[in-house]
Backbone as JSON, one array per atom type, in Angstrom:
{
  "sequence": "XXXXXXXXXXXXXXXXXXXXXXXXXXXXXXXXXXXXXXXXXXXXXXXXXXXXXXXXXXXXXXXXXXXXXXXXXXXXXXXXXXXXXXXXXXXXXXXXXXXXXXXXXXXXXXXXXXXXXXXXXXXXXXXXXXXXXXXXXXXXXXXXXXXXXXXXXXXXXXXXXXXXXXXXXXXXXXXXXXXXXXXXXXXXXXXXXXXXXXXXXXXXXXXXXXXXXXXXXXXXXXXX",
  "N": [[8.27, 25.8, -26.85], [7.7, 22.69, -25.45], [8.34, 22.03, -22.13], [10.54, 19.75, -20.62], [10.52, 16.35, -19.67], [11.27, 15.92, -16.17], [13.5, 13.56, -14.66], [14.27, 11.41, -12.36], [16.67, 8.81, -11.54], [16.45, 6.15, -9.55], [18.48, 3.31, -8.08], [19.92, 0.59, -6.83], [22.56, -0.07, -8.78], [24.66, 0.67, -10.14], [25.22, 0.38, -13.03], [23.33, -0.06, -14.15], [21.81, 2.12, -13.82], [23.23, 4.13, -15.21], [22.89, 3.17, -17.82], [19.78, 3.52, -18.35], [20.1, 6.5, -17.69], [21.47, 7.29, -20.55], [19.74, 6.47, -22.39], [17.13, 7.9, -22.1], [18.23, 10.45, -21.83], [18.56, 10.63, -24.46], [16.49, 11.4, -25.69], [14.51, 14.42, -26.74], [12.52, 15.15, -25.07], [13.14, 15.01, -22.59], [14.56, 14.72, -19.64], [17.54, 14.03, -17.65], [17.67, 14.3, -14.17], [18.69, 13.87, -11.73], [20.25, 11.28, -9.12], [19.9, 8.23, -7.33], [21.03, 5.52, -5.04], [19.18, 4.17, -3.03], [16.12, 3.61, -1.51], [16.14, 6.09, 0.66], [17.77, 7.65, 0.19], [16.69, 8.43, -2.24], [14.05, 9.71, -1.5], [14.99, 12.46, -0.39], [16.23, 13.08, -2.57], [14.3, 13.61, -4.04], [12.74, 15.7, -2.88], [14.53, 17.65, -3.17], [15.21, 18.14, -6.25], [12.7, 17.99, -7.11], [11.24, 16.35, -9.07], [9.82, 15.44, -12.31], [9.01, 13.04, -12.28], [9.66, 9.53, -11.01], [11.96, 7.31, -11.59], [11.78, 4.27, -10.66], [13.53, 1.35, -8.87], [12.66, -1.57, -7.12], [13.64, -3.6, -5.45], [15.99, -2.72, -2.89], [18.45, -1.58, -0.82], [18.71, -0.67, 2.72], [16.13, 1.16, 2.57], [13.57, -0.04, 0.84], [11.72, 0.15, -2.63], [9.39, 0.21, -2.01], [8.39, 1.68, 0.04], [9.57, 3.85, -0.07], [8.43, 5.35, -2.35], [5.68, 5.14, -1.48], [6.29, 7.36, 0.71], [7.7, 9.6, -1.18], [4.9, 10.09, -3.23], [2.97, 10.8, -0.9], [4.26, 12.99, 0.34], [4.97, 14.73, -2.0], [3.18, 15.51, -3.78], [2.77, 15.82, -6.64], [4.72, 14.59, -8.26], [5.34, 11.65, -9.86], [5.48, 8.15, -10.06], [7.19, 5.81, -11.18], [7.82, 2.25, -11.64], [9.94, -0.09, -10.76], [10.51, -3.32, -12.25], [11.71, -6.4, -12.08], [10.31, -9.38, -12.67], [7.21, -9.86, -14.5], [4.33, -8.65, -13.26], [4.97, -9.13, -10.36], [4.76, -9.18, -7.03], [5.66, -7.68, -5.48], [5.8, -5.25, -7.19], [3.13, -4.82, -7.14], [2.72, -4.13, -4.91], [3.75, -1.8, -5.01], [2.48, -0.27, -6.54], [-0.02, -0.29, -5.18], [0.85, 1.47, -2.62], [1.0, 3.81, -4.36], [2.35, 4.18, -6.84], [2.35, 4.96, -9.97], [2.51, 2.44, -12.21], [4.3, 0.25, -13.52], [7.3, -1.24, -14.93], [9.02, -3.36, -16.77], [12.67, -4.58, -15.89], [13.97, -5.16, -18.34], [12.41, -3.82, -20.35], [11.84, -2.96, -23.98], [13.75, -0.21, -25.51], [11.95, 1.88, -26.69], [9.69, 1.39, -25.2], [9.95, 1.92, -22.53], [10.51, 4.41, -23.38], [8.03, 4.94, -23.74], [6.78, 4.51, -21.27], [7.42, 6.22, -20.19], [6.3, 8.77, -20.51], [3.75, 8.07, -20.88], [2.99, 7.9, -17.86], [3.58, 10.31, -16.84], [2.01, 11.93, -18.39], [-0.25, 10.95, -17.31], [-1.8, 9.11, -18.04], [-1.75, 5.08, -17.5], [0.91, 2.98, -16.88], [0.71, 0.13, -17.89], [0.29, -3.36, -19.4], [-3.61, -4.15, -20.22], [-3.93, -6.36, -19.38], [-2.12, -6.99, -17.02], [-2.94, -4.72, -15.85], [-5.73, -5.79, -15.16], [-4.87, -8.3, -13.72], [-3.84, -6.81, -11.53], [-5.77, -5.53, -10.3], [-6.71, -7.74, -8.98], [-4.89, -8.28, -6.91], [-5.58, -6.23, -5.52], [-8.18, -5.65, -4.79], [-9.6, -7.94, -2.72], [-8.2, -6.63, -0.83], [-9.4, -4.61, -0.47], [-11.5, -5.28, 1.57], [-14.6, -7.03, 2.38], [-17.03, -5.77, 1.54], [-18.24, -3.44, -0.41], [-17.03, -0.05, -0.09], [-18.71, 2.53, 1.56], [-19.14, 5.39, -0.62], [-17.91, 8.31, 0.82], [-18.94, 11.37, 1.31], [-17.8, 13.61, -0.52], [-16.6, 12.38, -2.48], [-19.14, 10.68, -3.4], [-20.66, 13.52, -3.99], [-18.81, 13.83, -5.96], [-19.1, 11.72, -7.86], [-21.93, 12.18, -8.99], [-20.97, 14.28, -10.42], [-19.9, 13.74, -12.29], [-20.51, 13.6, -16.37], [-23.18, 11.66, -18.07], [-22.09, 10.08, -19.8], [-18.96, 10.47, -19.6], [-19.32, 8.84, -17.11], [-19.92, 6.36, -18.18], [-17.68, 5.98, -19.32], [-15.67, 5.94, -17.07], [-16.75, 3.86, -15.63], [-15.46, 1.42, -17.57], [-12.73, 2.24, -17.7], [-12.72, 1.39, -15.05], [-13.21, -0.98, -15.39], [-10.54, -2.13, -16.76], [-10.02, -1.74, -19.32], [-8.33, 0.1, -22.32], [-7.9, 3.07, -23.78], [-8.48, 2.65, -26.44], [-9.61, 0.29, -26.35], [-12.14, 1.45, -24.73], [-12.61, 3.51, -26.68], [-13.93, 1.91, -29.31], [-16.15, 0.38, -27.88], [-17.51, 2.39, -26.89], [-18.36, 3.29, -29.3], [-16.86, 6.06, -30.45], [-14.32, 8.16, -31.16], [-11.17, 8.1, -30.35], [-9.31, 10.26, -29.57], [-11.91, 11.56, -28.24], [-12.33, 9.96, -26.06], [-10.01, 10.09, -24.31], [-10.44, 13.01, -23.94], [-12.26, 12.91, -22.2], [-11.58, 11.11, -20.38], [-9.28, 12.63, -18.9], [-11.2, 14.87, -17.62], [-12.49, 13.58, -16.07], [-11.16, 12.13, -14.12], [-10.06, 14.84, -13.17], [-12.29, 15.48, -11.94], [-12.56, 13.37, -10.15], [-10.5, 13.61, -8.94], [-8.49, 12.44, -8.69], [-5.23, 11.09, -9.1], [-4.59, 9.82, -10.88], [-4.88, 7.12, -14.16], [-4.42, 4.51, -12.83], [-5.43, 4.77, -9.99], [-7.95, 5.64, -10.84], [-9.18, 3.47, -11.23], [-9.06, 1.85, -9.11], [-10.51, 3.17, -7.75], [-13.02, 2.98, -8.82], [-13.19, 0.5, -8.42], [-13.67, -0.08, -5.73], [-15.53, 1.76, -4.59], [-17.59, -0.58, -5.25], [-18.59, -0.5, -8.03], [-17.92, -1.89, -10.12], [-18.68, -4.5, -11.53], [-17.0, -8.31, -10.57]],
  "CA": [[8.7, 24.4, -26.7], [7.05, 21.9, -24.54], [8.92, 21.74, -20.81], [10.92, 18.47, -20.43], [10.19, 15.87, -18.48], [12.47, 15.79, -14.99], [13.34, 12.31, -13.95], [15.14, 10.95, -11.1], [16.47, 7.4, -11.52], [16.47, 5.43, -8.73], [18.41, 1.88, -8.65], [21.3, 0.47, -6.53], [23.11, -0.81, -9.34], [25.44, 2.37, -11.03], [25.63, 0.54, -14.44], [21.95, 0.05, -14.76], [21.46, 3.97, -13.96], [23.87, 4.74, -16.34], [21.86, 2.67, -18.94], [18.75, 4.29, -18.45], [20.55, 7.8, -18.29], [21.23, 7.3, -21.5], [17.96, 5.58, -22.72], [16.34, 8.8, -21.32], [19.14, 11.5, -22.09], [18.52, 10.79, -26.0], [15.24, 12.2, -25.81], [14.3, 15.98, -26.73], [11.49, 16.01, -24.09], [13.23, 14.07, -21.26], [15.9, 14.94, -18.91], [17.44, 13.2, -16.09], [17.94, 15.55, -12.74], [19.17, 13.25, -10.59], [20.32, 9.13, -9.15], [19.68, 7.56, -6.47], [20.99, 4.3, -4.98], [18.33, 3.53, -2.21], [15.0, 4.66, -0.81], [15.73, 7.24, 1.58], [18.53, 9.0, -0.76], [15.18, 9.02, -3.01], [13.09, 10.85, -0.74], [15.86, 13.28, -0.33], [16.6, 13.8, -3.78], [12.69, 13.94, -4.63], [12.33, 17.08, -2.02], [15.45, 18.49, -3.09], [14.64, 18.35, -6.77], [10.94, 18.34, -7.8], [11.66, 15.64, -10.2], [7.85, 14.97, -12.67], [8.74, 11.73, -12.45], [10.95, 8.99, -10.28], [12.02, 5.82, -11.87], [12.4, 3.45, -9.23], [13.49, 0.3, -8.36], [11.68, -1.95, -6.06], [14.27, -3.98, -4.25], [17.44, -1.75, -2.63], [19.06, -1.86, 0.83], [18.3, 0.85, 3.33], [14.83, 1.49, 2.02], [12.83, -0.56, -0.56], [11.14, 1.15, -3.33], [7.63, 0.31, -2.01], [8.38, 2.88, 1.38], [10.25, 5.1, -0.59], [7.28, 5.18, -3.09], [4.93, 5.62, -0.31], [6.5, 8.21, 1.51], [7.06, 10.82, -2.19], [4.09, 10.02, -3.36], [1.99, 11.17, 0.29], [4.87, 14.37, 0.74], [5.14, 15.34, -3.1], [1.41, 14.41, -5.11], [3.09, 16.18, -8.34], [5.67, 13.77, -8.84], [4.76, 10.31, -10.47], [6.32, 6.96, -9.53], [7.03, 4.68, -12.12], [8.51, 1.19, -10.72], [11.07, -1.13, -12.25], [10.84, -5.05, -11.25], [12.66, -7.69, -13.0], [9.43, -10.16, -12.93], [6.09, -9.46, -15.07], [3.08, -9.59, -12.67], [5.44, -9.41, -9.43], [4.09, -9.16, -5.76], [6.16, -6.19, -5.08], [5.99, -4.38, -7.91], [1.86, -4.64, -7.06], [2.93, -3.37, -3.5], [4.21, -0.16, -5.09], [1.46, 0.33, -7.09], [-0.88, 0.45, -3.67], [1.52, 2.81, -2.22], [1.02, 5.15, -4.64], [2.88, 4.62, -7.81], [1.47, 5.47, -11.45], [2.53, 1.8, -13.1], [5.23, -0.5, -13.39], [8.01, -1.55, -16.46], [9.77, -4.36, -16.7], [14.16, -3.81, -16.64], [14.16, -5.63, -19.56], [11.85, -3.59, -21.92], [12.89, -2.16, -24.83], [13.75, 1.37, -25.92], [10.37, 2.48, -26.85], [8.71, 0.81, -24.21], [10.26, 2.67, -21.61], [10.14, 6.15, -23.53], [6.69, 5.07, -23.91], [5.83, 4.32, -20.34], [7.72, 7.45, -18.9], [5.72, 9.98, -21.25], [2.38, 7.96, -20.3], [2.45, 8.02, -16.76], [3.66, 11.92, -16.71], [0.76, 12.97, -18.39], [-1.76, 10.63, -16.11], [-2.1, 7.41, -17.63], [-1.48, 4.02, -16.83], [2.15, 2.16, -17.98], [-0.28, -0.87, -17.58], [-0.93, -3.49, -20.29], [-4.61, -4.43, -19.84], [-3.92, -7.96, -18.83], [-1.61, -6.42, -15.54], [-4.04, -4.38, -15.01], [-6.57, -6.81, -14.18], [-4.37, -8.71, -12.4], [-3.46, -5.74, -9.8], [-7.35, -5.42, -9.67], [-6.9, -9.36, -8.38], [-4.19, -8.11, -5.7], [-6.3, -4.68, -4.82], [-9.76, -5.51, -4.65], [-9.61, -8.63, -1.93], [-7.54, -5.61, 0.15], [-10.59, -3.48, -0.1], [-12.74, -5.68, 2.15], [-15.71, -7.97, 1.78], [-17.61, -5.34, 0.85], [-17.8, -2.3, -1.2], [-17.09, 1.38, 0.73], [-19.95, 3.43, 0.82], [-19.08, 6.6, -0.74], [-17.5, 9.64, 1.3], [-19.58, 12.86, 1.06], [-16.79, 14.37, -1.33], [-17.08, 10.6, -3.5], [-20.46, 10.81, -4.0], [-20.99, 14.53, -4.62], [-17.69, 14.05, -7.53], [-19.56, 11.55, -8.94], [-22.45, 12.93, -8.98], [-20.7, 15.17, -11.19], [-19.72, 13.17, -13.82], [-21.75, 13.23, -17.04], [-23.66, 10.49, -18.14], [-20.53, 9.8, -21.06], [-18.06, 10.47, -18.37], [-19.75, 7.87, -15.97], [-19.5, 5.35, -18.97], [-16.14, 5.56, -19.5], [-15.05, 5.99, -15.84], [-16.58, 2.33, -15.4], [-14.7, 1.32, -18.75], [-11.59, 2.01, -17.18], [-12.78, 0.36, -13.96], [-12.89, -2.91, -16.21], [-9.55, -2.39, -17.41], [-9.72, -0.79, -21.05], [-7.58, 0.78, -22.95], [-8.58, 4.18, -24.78], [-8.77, 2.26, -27.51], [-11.25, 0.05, -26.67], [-13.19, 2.49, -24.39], [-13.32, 4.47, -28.11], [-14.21, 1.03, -30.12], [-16.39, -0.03, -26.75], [-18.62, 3.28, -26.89], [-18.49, 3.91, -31.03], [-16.39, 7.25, -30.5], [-13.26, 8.75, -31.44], [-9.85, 7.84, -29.27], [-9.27, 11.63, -29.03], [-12.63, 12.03, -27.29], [-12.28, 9.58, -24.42], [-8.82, 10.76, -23.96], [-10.7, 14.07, -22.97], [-13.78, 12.31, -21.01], [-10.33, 10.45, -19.19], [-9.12, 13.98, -18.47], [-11.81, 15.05, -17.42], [-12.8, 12.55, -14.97], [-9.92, 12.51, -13.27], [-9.97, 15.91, -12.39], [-13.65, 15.58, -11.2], [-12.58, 12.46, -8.79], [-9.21, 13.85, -7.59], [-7.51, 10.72, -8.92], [-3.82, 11.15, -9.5], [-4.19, 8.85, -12.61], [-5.65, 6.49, -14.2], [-4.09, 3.52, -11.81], [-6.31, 5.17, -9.03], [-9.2, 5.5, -11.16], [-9.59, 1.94, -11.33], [-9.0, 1.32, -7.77], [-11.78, 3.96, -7.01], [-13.89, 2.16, -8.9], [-13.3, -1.05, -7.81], [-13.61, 0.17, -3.94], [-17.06, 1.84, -4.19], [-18.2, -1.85, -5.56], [-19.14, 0.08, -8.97], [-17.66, -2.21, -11.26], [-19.02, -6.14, -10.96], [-16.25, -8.64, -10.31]],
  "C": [[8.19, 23.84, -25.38], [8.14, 21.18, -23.45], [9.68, 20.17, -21.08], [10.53, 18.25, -19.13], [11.25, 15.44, -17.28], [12.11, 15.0, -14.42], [14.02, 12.02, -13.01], [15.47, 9.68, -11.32], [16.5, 7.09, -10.07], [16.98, 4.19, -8.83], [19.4, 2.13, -7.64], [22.19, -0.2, -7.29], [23.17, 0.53, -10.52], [25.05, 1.73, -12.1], [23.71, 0.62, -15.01], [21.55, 1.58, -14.91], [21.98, 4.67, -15.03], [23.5, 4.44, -17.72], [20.5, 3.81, -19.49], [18.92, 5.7, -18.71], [20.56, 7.69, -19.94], [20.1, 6.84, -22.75], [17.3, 7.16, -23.32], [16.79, 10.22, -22.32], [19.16, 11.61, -23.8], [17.25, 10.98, -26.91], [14.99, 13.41, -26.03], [13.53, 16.33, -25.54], [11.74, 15.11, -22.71], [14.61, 14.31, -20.68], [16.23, 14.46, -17.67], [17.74, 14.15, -15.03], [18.98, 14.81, -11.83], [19.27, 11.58, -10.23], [20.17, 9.64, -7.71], [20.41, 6.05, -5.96], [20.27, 3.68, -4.25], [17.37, 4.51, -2.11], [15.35, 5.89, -0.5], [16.9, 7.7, 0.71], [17.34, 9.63, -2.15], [14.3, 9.67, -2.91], [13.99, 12.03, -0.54], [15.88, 14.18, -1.4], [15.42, 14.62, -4.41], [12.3, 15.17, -3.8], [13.51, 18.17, -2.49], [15.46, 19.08, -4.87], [13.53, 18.51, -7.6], [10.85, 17.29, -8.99], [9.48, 15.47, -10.64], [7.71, 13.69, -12.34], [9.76, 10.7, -11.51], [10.72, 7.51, -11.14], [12.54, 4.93, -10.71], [12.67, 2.12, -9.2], [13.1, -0.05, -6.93], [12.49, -2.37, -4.58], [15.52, -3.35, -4.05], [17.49, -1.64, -1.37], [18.62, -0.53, 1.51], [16.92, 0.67, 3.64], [14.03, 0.9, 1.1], [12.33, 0.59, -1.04], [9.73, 1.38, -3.22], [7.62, 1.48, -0.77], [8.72, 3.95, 0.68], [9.19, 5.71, -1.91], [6.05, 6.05, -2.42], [4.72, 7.11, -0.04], [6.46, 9.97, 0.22], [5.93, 10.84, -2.65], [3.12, 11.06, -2.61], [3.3, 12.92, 0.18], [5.2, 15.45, -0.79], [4.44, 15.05, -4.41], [1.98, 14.96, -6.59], [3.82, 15.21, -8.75], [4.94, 12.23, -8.64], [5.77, 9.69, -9.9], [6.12, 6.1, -10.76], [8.12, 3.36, -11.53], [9.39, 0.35, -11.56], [10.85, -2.59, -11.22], [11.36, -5.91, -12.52], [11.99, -9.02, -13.32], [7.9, -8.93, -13.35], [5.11, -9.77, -13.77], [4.04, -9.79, -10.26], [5.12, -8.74, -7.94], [4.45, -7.76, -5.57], [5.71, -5.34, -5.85], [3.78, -3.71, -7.3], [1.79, -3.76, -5.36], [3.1, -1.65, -3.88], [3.12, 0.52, -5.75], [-0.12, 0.55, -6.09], [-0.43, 1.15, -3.09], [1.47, 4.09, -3.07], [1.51, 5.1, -6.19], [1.74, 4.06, -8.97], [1.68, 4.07, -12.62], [3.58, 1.03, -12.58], [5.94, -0.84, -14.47], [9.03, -2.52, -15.6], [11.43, -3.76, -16.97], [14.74, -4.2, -17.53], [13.97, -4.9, -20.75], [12.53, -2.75, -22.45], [12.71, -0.89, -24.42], [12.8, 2.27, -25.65], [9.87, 1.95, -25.77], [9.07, 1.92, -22.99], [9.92, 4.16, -21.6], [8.44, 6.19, -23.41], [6.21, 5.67, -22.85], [6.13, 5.78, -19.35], [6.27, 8.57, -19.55], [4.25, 9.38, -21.08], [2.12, 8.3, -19.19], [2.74, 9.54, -16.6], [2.2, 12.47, -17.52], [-0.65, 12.5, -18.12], [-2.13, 9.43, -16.96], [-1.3, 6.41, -17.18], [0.32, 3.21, -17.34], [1.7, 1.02, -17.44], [-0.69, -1.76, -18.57], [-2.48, -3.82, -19.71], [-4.86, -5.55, -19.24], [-3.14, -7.3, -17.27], [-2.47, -5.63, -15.08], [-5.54, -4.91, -14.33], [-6.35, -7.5, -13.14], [-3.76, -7.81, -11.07], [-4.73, -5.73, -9.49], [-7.66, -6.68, -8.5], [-6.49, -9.06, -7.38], [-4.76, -7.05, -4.83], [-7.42, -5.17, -4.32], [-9.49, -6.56, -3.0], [-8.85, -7.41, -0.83], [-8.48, -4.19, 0.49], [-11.53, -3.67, 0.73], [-13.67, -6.4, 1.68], [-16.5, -7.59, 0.99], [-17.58, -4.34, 0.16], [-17.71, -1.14, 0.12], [-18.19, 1.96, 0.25], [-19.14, 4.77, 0.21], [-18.81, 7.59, -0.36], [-18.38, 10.62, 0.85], [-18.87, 13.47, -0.37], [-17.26, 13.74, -2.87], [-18.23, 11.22, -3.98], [-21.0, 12.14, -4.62], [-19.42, 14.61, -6.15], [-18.2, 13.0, -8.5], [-20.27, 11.59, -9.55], [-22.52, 14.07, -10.37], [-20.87, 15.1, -12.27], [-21.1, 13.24, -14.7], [-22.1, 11.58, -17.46], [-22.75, 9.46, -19.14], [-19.52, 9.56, -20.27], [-18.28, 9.58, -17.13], [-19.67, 6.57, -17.13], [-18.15, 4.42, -19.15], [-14.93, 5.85, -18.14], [-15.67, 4.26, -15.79], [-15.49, 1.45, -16.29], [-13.02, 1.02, -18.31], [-11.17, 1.72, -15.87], [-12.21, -0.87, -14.21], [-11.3, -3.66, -16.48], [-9.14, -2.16, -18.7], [-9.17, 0.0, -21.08], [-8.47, 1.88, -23.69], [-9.35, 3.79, -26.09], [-10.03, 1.52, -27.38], [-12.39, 0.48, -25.79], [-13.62, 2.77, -26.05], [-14.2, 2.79, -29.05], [-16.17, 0.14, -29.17], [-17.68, 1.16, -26.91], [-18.68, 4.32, -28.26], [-18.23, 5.25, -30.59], [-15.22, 7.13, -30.47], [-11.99, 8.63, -29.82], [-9.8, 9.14, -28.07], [-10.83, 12.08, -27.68], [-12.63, 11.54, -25.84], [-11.07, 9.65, -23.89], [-9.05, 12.5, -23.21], [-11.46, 13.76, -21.9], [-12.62, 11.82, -19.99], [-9.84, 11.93, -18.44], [-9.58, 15.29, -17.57], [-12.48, 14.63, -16.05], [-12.29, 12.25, -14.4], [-9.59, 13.54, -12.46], [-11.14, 16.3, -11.78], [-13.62, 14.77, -9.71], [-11.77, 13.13, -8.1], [-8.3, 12.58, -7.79], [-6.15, 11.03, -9.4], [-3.7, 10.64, -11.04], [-4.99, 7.6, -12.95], [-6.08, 5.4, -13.2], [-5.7, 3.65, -10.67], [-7.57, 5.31, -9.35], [-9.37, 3.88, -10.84], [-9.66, 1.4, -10.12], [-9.95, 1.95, -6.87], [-12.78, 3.26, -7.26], [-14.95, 0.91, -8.61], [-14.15, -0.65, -5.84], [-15.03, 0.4, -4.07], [-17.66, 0.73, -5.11], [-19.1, -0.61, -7.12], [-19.05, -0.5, -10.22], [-17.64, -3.8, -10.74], [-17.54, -7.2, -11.07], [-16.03, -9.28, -12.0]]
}
């Protein structure tokens, strides 16, 4: 049987936690570990249990969720960040996703949406539709500088690496595509660029997709 996934909520608002507990808790492959009501009881909890995943909220006294984001992220690279904001498209929520975290969900969405987005970003993609993800490209890129980065030694010999398929569909999901239309995009099978994604990820060193796209963007590889 396939490990569950260990979450942490994060929120200062008990009844919402207790929501999501149960959301979560009526899953076979999802278990909650641990709450939170602010940042720094989040960094605490996140060192104390190893959680795969932290659901977080953004705004909370103490600590926001963009420091507290930050800070597990840089002291614990296994554990994912998934963000909660209460606006689509919202400044912060795009703050947390430059600090480090793996996506963002609205505390509205449904059921499925949520089980969706936990069980995407744990196993490295995006909880991103394709339209937000352009627009974080809007809030990222202008924060990258005028011009592109050259390449790091490391950079250039990982991409380097990539094959000539795997350099396709690493721009692909520069652009902002979905698997789907990567596969529809380069006439092949879902399943395959779900491995070429897999793949290419562990060639850059990219935490996830999020970061692919922001690699991309940075070494000026993918036209505006």
């Amino acid at each position: 049987m396939t490990q569950a996934i260990k979450v942490l909520l994060v929120d200062d608002q008990e009844l919402i936690r207790i929501g999501f507990r149960m959301v979560l808790e009526a899953e076979d492959d999802i278990v909650v570990v641990g709450e939170a009501a602010d940042g720094r009881a989040a960094i605490m909890q996140s060192a104390l249990l190893a959680p795969d995943l932290v659901l977080m909220d953004i705004r909370m006294p103490e600590l926001d969720g963009i420091a507290a984001t930050e800070a597990i992220v840089r002291d614990h690279p296994q554990t994912k960040v998934l963000v909660l904001t209460t606006f689509d498209l919202d400044e912060y929520a795009f703050g947390a996703i430059r600090a480090g975290a793996s996506g963002f969900l609205l505390k509205d969405a449904q059921r499925h949406e949520m089980i969706s987005a936990v069980r995407a970003v744990h196993r490295g993609d995006a909880a991103l539709s394709p339209r937000v993800t352009r627009t974080l490209l809007e809030h990222v890129t202008p924060r990258l500088g005028s011009s592109p980065a050259a390449p790091a030694p490391a950079e250039s010999a990982a991409l380097d690496s990539l094959t000539e398929r795997e350099r396709d569909v690493f721009l692909a999901i520069g652009r902002g595509l979905t698997n789907a239309e990567i596969a529809q995009t380069l006439y092949v099978g879902e399943s395959t660029v779900k491995t070429h994604v897999g793949r290419i990820l562990a060639k850059l060193g990219a935490r996830d997709r999020i970061h692919a796209v922001i690699l991309a963007h940075r070494l000026g590889l993918v036209g505006e």
